[in-house]
N, C-alpha and C positions, 0 to 999 in steps of 0.2 A: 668643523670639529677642531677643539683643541691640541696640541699633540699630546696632553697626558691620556686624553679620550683614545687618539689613535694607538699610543703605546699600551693602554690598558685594555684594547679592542681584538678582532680577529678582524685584515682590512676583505674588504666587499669583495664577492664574487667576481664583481664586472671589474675588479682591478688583480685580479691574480690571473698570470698565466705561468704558464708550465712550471704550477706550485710557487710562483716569487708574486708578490703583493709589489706594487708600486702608488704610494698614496703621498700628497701634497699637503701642506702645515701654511697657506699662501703664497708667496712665492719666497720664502728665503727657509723653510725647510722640508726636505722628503726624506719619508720613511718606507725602507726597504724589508718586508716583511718574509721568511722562509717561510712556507704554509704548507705542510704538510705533514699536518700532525699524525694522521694517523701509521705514519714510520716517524714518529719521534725529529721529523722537517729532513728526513737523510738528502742527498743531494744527490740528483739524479745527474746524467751527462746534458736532459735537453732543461736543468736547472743551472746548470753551470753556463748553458750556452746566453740561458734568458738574462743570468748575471751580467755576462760581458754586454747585451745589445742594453743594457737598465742603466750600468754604469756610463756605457756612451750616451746612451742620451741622456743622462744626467749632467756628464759634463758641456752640454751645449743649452744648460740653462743659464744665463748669465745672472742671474738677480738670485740664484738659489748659494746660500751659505753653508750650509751643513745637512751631512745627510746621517740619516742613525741608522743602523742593520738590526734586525731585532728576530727571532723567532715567537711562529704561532705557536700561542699554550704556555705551560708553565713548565712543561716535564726539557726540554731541548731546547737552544740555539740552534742547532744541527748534530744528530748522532753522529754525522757521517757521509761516505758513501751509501749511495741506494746499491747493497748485494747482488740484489734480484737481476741487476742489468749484469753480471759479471761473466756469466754465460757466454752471451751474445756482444758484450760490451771490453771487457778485458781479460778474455781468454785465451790472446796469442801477444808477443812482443808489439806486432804492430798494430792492433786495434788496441793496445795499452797505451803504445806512441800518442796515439790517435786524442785519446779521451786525457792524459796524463797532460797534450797539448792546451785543450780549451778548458783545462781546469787553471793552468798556465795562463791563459790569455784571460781569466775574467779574474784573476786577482792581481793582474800587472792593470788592469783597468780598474779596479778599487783604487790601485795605488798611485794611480794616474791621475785622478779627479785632482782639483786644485784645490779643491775647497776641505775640511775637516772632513772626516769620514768616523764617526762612532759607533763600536759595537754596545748593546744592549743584552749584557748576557746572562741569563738563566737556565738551572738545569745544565745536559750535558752539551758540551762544545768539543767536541769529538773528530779526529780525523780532519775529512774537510772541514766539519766547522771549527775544530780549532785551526785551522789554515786560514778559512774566510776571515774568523776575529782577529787574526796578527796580521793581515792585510790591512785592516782599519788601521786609524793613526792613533785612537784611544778606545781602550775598552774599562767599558763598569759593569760590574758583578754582581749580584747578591751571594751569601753563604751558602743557597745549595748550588749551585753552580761546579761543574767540577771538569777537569778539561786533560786530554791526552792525544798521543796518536798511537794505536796500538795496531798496527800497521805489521807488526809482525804473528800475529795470528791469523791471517791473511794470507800469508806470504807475498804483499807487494811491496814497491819498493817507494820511496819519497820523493815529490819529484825535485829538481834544481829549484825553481823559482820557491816553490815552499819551503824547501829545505835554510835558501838563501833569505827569503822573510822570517822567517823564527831564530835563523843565526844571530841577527841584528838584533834581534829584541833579547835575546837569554842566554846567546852564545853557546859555541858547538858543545862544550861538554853538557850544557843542560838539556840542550837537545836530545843528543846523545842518550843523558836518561830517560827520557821519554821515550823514544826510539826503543830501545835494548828491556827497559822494563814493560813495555804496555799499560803502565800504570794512570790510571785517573786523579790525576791530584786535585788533593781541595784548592777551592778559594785561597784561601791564606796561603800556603803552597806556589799558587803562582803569580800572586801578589808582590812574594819575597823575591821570584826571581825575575821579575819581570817582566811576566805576561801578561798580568791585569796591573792597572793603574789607581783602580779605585773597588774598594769591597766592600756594602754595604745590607742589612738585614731585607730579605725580602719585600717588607712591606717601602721599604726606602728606594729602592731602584729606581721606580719612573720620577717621583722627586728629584732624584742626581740627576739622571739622564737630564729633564727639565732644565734643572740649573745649569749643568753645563752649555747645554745647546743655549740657555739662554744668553749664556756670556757670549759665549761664541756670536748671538747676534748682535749683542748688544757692543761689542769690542771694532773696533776697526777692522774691514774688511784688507784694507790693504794688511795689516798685519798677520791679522789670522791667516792670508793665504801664505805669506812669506813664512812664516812659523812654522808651516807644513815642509816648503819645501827646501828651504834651508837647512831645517833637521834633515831630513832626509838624503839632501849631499853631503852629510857627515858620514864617517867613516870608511870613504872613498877617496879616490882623485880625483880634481874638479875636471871636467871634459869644457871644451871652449863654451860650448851652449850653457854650462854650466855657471861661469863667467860672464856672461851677454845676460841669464837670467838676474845674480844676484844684481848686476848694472843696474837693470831694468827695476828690478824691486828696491832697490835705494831711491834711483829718481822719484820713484811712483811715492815713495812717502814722504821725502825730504822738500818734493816739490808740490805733494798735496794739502788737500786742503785738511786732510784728518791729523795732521802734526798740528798744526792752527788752532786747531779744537780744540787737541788733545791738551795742548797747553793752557789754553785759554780757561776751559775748563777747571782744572789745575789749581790755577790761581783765584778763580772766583767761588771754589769749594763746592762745586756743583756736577753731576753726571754728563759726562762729555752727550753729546747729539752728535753725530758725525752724518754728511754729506750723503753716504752711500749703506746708512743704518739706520733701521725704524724699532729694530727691538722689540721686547717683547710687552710695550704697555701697547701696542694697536692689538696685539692676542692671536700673532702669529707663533711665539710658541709656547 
C-alpha cells in the first residue's frame, strides 16, 4: 500500500494492539495509527504504554526516516483521556503518579526518535492528544480540526513533561490560556501561535502529509536527522553529550558523501540522488 492509501485507511486488525495501529510505507516510513474510534481514539493508560514500547521499537529501525501519527476516523486525532479508567486509574495522588508517569515516558520516547516525527491531524486533538501532537516535531491540520487541554473540568493537573513540551512550542502565557480557559481553538488559532505549522482544507491533508513526508525522503538523511535535533537543543544549555552530538553531526555531513551530491547536484541543475535515499519515485511514499 501506498501511504496516501494508509493515511486514507483504518490499518488492519492484525496491526492494532491496545487500540494503536502500527503499519510500514517500505522501509523508510511508519504510520502510527490512534484506533479507537468509537471514544473518539481517547487514550487509555495501556494506550500510552503501547506508545512508549511502538516508539522504541521504531527507534531501532535503522533505514526508517519518518514516522506520521495520525488518528482513526475523521471525527478525532485523540479526545483525550479514556474517563472510564479514572476510577480505578487516577483516583488517588499515587495511582495519578503512576499513570501521569507513563503518559511521561511515551512522549519523552516520541521526542527521542531521531528521525522526523509528524502529526496528522483532524477533528479534535484534545488533552493527551493535544500533548501527543506537540511531542511530534511537525503537525498539519485541516480546518476542522480544533485542539485544547481543558483539564480543568476534570479537576487534574498537567503534568511536567507536557507541560514542558507545549512551553517550547507556544510559551507559558499561551499555555496558560488554554489551561485557565478550557477553550477549543480553531485551526487558525493555533496556527498563529504556534501549535500547528501547516492548515489546510480537509480534502488537502493526506496530499500535504504526502508531500511533506516526501521531502523528508527525498532530502538527505544526515540532515533531516540533524534538523531534528539541533532545533531541539535550542533554547537550553548545551550539556557535554550535547557537544559530542553536534561534533558528530558536522563530521557525518562535511565528510559524507551527501555534501558531494548535494553540490554536484547543484551545479548540474538536476535532483540531488543521495547515497542513503531512494525517495519517493520507487513508491515508498
Amino acid at each position: 500500500m501506498t501511504l496516501a492509501q494508509i493515511l486514507l485507511g483504518e490499518p488492519p486488525e492484525t496491526c492494532v494492539q491496545d487500540r494503536i495501529g502500527l503499519e510500514y510505507v517500505g522501509d523508510r516510513v511508519a504510520v502510527v495509527t490512534l484506533s479507537k474510534i468509537d471514544s473518539r481514539n481517547a487514550l487509555s493508560l495501556k494506550a500510552w504504554l503501547r506508545l512508549d514500547s511502538v516508539f522504541s521499537e521504531l527507534a531501532a529501525e535503522n533505514e526508517l526516516r519518518v514516522v506520521v501519527v495520525k488518528g482513526a476516523g475523521p471525527v478525532a486525532f485523540a479526545a483525550g483521556a479514556d474517563i472510564s479508567e479514572f476510577d480505578e486509574l487516577r483516583s488517588n495522588a499515587a495511582t495519578a503518579i503512576a499513570y501521569n508517569a507513563a503518559i511521561a515516558r511515551a512522549l519523552e520516547s516520541v521526542q527521542r526518535l531521531p528521525i522526523p516525527v509528524v502529526a496528522m491531524l483532524s477533528g479534535l486533538a484534545v488533552g493527551g492528544g493535544c500533548e501527543l501532537a506537540a511531542a511530534c516535531d511537525v503537525r498539519i491540520a485541516d480546518t476542522n480540526c480544533r485542539m485544547g487541554i481543558p483539564v480543568g473540568r476534570l479537576g487534574v493537573t498537567l503534568g511536567y513533561t507536557e507541560a514542558q513540551i507545549l512551553t517550547r512550542l507556544i510559551g507559558p502565557a499561551a499555555l496558560k490560556y488554554l489551561l485557565m480557559s478550557g477553550e477549543l481553538i480553531q485551526a487558525s488559532h493555533a496556527l498563529n501561535i504556534g501549535l500547528l505549522q501547516q492548515v489546510v482544507q480537509p480534502a488537502e491533508l493526506v496530499p500535504a502529509v504526502v508531500r511533506f513526508v516526501t521531502a523528508i525522503v527525498d532530502n538527505s538523511e544526515v540532515t533531516m536527522r540533524a534538523a531534528k535535533q539541533v532545533a531541539d537543543m535550542c533554547g537550553r544549555a548545551l550539556t557535554a553529550q550535547d557537544t559530542e552530538t553536534l561534533m558528530k553531526l558536522t563530521a557525518e555531513a562535511y565528510e559524507g558523501a551527501d555534501l558531494r551530491e548535494g553540490v554536484k547536484a547543484f551545479g548540474e541543475r538536476r535532483q540531488p540522488v543521495f547515497t542513503m535515499t531512494r525517495g519517493a519515485t520507487d513508491g515508498r511514499a
